[in-house]
N, C-alpha and C positions, 0 to 999 in steps of 0.2 A: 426773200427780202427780210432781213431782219429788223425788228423796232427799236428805239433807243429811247427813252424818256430822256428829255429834256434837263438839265441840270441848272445848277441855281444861277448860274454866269447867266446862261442863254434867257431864265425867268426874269431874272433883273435887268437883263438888258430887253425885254419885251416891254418890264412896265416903265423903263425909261422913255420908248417908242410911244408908248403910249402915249405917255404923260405931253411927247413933243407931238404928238398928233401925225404921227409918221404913217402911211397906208401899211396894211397889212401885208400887199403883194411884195414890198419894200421890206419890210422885217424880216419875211422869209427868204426873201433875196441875199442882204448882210446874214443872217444866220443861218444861212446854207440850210435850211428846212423845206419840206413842202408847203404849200400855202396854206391847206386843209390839217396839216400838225399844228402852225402856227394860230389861225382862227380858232380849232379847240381846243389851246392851252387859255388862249382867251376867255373863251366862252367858259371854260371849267373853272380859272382861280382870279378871274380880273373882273 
């Protein structure tokens, strides 16, 4: 399996989800991520 970091579309559209109070399983769903990439790009820059 290989990893990919996250680029800046997919950051900005996190901290937009945020910001609209979107669940996490939901973000990772539109941005086609796992739930557990999604939660620790959270936890790391948000």
């Amino acid at each position: 399996m290989t990893h990919t970091e996250l680029d800046l579309r997919e950051r900005l559209a996190i901290k937009d989800m945020l910001n609209a109070k979107v669940p996490v399983r939901e973000m990772a769903r539109v941005l086609k991520r796992s739930n557990s990439t999604t939660h620790r790009e959270i936890k790391r820059n948000f």
